[in-house]
N, C-alpha and C positions, 0 to 999 in steps of 0.2 A: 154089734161087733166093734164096740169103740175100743178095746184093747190094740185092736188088731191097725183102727184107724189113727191111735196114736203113735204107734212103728212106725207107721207109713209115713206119716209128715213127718216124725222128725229124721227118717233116714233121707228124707225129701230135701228138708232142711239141709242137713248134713252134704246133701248132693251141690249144691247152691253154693256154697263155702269150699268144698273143697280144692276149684282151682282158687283160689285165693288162699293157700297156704304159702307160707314164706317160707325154704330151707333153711333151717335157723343150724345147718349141722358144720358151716361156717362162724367159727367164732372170728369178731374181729379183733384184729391186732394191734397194740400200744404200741405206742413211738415218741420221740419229745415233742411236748407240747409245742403246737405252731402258734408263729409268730400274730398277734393279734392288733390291727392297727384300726381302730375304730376312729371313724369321723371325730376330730377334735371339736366340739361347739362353740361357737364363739357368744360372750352375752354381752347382755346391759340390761339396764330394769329401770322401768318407768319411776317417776316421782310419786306414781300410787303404790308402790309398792313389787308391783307386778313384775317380774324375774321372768325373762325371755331366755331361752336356746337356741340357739339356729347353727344347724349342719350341713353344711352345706353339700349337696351328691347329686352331680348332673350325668347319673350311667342313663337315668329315664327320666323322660321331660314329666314325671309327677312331683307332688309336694302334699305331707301329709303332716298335719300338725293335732296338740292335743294340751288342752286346758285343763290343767289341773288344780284344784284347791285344795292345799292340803290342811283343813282342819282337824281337829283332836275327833274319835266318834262322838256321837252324838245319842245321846238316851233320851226316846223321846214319849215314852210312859205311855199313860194312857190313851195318849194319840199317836201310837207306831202304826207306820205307814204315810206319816206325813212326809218322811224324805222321799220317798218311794218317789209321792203326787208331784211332789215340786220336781222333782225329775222328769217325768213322765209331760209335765206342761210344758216346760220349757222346750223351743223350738216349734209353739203353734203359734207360728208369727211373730211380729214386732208393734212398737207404737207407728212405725212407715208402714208396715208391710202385713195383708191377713194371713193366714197359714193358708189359704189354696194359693196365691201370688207366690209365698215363698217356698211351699213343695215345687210349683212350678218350675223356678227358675232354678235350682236346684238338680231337676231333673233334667233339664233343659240344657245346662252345660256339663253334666254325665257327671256330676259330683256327689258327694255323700256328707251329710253334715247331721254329728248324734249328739245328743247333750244328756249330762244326769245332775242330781242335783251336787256335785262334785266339780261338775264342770261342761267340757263338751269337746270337738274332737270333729277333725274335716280330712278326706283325701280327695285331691284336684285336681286335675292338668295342669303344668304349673303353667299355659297360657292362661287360664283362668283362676289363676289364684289369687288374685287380689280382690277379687268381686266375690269369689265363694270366702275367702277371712273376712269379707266387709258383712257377709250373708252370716255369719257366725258370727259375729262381734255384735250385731245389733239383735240379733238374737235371743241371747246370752246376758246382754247389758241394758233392754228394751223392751221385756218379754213384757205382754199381754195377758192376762190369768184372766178367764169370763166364767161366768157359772157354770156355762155350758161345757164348755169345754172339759172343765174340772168333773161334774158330773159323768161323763164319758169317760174319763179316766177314773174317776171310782167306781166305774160299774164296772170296769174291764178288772179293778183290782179284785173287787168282791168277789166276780166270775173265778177270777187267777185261785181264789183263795176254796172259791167250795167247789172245785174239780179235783184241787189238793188233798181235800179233806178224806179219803180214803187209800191215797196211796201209803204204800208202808214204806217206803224210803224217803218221802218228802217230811214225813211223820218222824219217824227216827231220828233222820236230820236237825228239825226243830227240836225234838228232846232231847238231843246232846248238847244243844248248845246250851240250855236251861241248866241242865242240869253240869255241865263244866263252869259255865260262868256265871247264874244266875239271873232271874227276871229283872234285877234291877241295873245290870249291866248292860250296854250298847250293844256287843258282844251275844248276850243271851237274852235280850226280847222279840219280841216273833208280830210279824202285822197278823190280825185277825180280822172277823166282819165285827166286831164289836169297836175295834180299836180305830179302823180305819171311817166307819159312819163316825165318830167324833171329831175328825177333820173336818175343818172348814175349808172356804176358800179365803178364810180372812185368816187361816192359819201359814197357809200353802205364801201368803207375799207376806207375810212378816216372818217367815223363814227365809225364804231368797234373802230379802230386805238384810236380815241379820247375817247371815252365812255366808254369801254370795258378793265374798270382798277381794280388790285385788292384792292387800298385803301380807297374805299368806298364799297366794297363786304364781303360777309356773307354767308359761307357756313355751313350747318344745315346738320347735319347726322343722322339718328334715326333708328332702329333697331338690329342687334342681329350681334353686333359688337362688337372689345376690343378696348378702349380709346389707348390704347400705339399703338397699329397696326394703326391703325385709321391717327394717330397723325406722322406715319412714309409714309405713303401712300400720306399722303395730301403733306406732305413735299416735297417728293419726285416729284410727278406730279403738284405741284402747285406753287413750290420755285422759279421758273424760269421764273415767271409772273410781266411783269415790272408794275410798280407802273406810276400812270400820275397824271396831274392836273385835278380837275374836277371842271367845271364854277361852278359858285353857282346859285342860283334859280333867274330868271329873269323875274317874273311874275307880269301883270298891274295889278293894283287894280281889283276888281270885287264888283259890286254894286248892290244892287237892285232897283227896280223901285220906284217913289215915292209914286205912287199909282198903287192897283193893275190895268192891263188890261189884254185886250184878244190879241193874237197874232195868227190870223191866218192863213195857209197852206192851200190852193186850191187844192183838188185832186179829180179832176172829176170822176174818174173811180171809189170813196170809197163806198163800201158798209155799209163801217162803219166807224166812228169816234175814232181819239186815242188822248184823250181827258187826256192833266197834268197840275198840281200846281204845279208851280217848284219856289222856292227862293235859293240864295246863303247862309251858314251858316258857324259858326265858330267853328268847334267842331273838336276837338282832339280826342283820345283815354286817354290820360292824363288829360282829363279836369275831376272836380270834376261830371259833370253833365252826360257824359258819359253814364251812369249805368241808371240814370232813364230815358234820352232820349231812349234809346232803351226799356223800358218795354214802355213808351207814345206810341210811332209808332207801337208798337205790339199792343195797344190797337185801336189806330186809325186807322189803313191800314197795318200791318203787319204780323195779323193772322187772319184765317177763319171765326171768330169769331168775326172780326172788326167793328168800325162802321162802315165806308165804304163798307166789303162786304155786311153786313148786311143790307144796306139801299139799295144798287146801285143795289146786287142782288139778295138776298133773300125776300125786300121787293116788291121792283120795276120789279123785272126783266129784268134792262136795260143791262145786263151785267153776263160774266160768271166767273166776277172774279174784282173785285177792290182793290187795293193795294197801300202802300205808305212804303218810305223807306228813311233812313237819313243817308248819306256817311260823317262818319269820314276823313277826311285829314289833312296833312300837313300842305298845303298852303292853301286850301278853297277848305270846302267844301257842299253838297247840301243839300235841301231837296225836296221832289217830292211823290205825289200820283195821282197817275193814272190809267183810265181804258180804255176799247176799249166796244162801245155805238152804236147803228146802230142809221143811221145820223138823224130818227125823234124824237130825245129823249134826241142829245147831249143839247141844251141850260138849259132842265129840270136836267141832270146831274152835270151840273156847279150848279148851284142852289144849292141841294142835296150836290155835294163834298164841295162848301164852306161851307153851311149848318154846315155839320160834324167837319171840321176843328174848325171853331168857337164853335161848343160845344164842345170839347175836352178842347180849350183853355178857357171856361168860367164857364162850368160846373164842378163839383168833379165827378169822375169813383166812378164806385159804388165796396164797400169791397169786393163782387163775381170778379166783371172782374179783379180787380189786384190778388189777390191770383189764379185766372184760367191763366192768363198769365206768374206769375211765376213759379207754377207750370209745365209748358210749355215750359219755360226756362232752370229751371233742366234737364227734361228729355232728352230732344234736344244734353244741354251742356255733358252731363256723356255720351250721345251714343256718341256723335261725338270723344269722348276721347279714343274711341274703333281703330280710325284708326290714322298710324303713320302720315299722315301727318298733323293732327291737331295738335300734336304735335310740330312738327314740324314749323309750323304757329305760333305756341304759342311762341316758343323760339325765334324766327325769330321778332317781334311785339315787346317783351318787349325791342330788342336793337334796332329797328331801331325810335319806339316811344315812346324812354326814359321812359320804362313803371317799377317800381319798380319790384324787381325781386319776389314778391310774388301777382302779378295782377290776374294771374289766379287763384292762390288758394284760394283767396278771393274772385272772380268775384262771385258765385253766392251769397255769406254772403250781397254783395252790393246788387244784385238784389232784395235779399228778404228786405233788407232795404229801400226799394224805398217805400214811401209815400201816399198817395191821394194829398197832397198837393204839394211832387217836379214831381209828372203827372202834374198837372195844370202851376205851375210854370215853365216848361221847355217847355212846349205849347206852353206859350206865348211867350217864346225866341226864339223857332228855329221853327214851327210852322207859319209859317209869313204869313197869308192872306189879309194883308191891306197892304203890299208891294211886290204881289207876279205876276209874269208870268201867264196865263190860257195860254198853247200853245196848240192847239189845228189844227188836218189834218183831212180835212174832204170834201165833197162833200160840196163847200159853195151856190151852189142854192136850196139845201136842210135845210142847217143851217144855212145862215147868215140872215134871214128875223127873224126867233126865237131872235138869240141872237141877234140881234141889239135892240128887246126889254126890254133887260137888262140894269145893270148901268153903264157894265163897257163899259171902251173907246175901241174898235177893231181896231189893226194894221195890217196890212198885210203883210205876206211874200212869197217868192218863195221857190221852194221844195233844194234851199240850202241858206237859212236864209236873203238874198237880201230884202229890203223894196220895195213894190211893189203897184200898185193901187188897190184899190179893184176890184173882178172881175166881168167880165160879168154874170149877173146871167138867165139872158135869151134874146132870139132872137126871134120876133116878125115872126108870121106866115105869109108868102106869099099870094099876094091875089087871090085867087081860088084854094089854098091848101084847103082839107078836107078830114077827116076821111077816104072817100070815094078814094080820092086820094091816100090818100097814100095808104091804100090797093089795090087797082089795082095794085101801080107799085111794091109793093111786091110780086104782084101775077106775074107780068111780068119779076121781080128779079130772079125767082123760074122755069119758063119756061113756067106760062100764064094759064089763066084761064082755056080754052080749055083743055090742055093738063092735068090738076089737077086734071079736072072734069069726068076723068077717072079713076080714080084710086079709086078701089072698095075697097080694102083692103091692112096693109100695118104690115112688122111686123121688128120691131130693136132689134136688139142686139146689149148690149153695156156692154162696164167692168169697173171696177177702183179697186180702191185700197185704202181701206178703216182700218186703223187703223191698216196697217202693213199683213192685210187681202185681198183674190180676193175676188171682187163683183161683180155679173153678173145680167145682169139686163134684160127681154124680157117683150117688150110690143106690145100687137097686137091692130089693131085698122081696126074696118069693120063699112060700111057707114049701117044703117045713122049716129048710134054713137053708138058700140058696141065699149067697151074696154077692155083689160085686161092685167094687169103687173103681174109678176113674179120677186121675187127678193132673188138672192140666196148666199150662202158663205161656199166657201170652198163645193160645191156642195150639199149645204141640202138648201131645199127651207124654207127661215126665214118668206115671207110675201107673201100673192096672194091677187091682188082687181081684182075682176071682173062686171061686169058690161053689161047686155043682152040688153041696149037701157029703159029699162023699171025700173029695180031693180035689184041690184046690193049689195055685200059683201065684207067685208076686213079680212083679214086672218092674222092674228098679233098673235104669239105665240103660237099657237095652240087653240088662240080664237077667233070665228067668229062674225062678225058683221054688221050689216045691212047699209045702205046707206040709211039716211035719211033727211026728211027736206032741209033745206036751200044747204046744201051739194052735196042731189039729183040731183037738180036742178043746181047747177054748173058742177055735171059730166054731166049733159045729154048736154049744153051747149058747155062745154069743148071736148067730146071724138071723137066729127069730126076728121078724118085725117089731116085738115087742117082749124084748129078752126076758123081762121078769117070769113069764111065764117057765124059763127053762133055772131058773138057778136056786129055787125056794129049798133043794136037798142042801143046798151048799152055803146058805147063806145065815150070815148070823146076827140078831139085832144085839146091840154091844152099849149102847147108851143113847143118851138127847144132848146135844151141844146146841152152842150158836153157830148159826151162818146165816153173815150178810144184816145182822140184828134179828134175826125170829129162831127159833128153837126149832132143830133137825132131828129125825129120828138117821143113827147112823149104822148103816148095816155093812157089813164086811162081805166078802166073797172071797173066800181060801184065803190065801197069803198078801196077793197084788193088789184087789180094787179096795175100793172105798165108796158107798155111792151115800149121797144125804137125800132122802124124802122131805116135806115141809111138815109140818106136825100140824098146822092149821087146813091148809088148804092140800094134801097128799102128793101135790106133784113133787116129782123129781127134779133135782135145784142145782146139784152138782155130782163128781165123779171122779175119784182119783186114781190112780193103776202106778204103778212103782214098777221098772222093768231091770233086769241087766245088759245094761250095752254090751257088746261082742269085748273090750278090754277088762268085762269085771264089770266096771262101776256101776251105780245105780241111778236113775234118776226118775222120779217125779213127775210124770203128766196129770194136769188136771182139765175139765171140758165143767163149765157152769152155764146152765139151761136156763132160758128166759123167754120171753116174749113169747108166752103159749096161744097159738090162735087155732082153731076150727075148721077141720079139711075133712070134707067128707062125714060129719058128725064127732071127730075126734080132734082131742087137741095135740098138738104139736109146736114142739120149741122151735121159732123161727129163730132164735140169736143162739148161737153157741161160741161162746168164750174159752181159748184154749189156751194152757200155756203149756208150751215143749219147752224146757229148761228156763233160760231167759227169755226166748220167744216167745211173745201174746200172737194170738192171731183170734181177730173178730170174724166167725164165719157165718155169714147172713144167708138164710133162707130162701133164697128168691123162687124155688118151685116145690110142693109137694103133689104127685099124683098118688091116689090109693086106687088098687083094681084097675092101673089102664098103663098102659106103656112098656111090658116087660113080659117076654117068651121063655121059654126053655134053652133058648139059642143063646140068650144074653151071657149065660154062666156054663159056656162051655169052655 
């Protein structure tokens, strides 16, 4: 009955979330931009170079500072992942001090103190602040690099790196930046296990050594501090910091395409697609245009209210969230909107998201959506002005992006002067859909037959941006393979028909972990097809379906409901102990795919499921069901079966992997009884 058990969690789900809805049916109201008096900084800069800020704000006896170095990026070839390490050392002690002494003390006066290879960063007491700057400054300007240490920070990256290696949005991720900026840009090289075992640790101090200068760094102080103290402390713990050369920026052009296409990433295993528009842009923080690029993107993909969400999924429901977003830089920088789309509905989303793009860039916003966005902008802007390190930020932005020393206190006077017409006009600038990337990972013998009926041109790449052929999208049925077959040898996978066709009654317990929450899950099951789940949290029973063979209830929040029609007739089908037995009228073997890297025989069941068998070993591997929620939409459950062990003479999946929309849930096994534990009482 897993049809039936994926309703149940995700109405479960859906239970869990719903007092956490916010009434959004209050729009907020624009008014003149208020007045914005942010801490003025006072400076000075050491003779190394080094460029201090200090703001002074005694509302709370804290103080949080932040070292920054602002060098050009850094391309670091065949050995990416060396900023990474040199980051990741930094802060395991000093030439004074070991790293347990300095976690110690550290902890000890209730401080926080983080470093990267960029620089590093403390929040204090500010009774304690001049021993925690002394505990960062020697840190930072003292550090200790030992094999050991280094070795434990590349085991932890290599770990980082092959956990990664099957997700499809970490995957994606990495491929768009390849493929907008290129492998030989800072910008578009990716740390791998290849790249990162050619680190040394004779690499990791002659990076510090070289990079790790005060004459392009920028320390920001802000809270409940005195300028003269301040100003003797820094001197003190930071005078003694040699000053170096620093390369200047050595970055290749970055271009975009000449016309748009699709680029994309084969990931057998997806449930879903993570589907972006990605172009390269040129936007500053100093550019006049700035101000109204950011209200555009909050209009197109940057707030709730966006088109994009609003199309992808409030109207559609292909999706639990659509977004786009425009990175100011230096040397070059992006733009990109994107969502994640389960793989029957990605080619209809490319549609949809270009759709959007191009009316933003064609259409005028209407006088509602701009004054709701800036309004939205204020409130954001003034709370965030609540904590020191916005601040801080702020001070830090206007030196390092030549920003006039009154940007924030005008920032929202701009915003609220942004246009209908520099919305459209700034569209069409950075906005770029007739020159832009679709990179898109996904299950391509699910999506690449859709989109190919599209316009654009499709490229192909490997899960690290490599040009590659396009791929196999299926593998042709052996001859006197059939439905029939392959159930048998599932049955022979399992420990045999004989043996199955004993087992009267069967009852699992299982758990997971559900939004930070235990979840416990029993479900009993008695021939011919009595069923019944129980699903609980934190020990109160949230949901019960029962099910007597004949009629059957669902028990959702204290409200009961009947089991009917079309539904019926799937539990009564589904609640065998071992459904195959009931569906062989209905079922249809359709092809061989991959899943997971081995070859699946894939059988259908009417319209909804999807189940994959192993072609090698016959067990059952995964399971998909496609439902419509009560508003129309559709969505995608999938359950992937693993960890087959032996109960009773038979096997059984102890791990089941589920995803209800965005939700995974790992549900672990922890009991099966066969033939013991389960009456006629159970399912009444």
């Amino acid at each position: 009955m897993k049809t039936k058990i994926f309703s149940i969690i995700f109405l479960f789900l859906l239970s869990i979330s719903v007092t956490a809805q916010i009434d959004r049916s209050q729009q907020p109201k624009s008014g003149p931009a208020p007045k914005i008096n942010l801490g003025k900084p006072k400076t000075f800069e050491l003779k190394n170079g080094l460029k201090v800020l200090v703001v002074e704000n005694h509302k709370l006896p804290r103080v949080s500072a932040s070292l920054t170095i602002d060098n050009p990026p850094i391309f670091e070839g065949e050995k990416a992942g060396l900023t990474s390490l040199t980051g990741s050392l930094l802060g395991s002690g000093s030439k004074k001090m070991t790293k347990d002494a300095f976690n110690e003390e550290v902890d000890f006066l209730g401080a926080r103190i983080f470093f990267s290879s960029q620089g590093a960063g403390l929040n204090s007491l500010s009774r304690y602040f001049p021993r925690v700057l002394e505990l960062m400054a020697d840190a930072a300007l003292n550090p200790v690099f030992t094999q050991e240490e280094f070795d434990k920070e590349r085991n932890k990256l290599l770990d980082n790196i092959k956990s990664s290696e099957k997700s499809v949005a970490a995957i994606a991720s990495r491929v768009q930046n390849v493929v907008l900026y290129g492998k030989n840009h800072a910008y578009g090289e990716f740390v791998s296990q290849e790249t990162a075992n050619k680190v040394s640790l004779d690499d990791v101090t002659n990076f510090y050594n070289t990079n790790f200068k005060p004459n392009n760094a920028y320390l920001v102080i802000v809270g409940d501090v005195d300028f003269k103290e301040v100003k003797k402390l820094v001197t003190k713990y930071f005078n003694g910091w040699k000053k170096g050369t620093i390369a200047p920026a050595n970055l290749p052009e970055v271009a975009n395409v000449a016309k748009t296409e699709i680029n994309f990433i084969n990931m057998p295993n997806a449930v879903q697609s993570e589907v972006a528009v990605v172009n390269a842009v040129q936007l500053k923080m100093s550019d006049p245009d700035y101000h109204a690029v950011l209200v555009a993107n909050q209009i197109l993909g940057g707030d709730f209210n966006s088109y994009l969400n609003m199309n992808l999924r409030e109207a559609r429901g292909y999706t639990y969230g659509a977004r786009s977003r425009v990175n100011d830089d230096k040397y070059i920088g992006s733009f990109k909107a994107s969502t994640s789309v389960r793989n029957m509905v990605t080619d209809s989303t490319v549609v949809e998201m270009t759709k959007e793009i191009k009316r933003i860039r064609t259409e005028n916003v209407t006088e509602e959506a701009l004054k709701n966005v800036k309004a939205g902008y204020m409130g954001k802007f003034v709370l965030a002005l609540e904590q020191p390190s916005t601040i801080a930020r702020y001070a830090l932005n206007i030196k390092v992006n030549n920003l006039p020393e009154n940007f924030y206190e005008t920032y929202l006077e701009k915003i609220n002067a942004v246009t209908i017409e520099d919305i459209q006009r700034v569209s069409q600038k950075y906005f770029n859909i007739d020159n832009a990337r679709i990179v898109i990972a996904g299950k391509a013998i699910d999506v690449i037959p859709n989109l190919e009926k599209g316009s654009f041109k499709i490229n192909y790449f490997d899960t690290y941006g490599n040009p590659t052929a396009k791929p196999e999208l299926s593998k042709p049925i052996p001859a006197g393979v059939t439905i029939d077959t392959v159930i048998d040898n599932y049955f022979k996978a399992i420990g045999g028909k004989d043996k199955t066709n004993t087992v009267k009654s069967v009852v699992t317990t299982s758990e997971a972990t559900v939004q930070g929450m235990s979840l416990q899950m029993i479900t009993k099951q008695m021939i011919p097809n009595k069923f019944s789940m129980s699903m609980s949290m934190m020990g109160n029973v949230m949901s019960q379906t029962t099910f007597d063979g004949e009629k059957g209830f669902v028990m959702q929040m204290g409200q009961k409901t009947p089991i009917q029609g079309d539904e019926l007739i799937k539990v009564k089908e589904t609640s065998l102990p071992f459904y195959e037995n009931g569906y062989l009228k209905k079922a249809q073997l359709l092809k061989i795919e991959p899943i997971d890297g081995n070859d699946a025989y894939v059988v259908k069941i009417g319209e909804e499921t999807t189940v994959h068998y192993d072609v090698k070993n016959g067990l059952k591997i995964s399971e998909s069901t496609t439902q419509k929620l009560p508003n129309g939409q559709e969505m995608t459950q999938t359950i992937k079966y693993a960890d087959y062990k032996e109960v009773g003479g038979i096997k059984f999946p102890h791990t089941l992997k589920m995803s209800v929309g965005p939700q995974l849930i790992d549900l672990i096994v922890k009991e099966i009884k066969v033939n013991q534990g389960v009456t006629s009482a159970d399912f009444q």
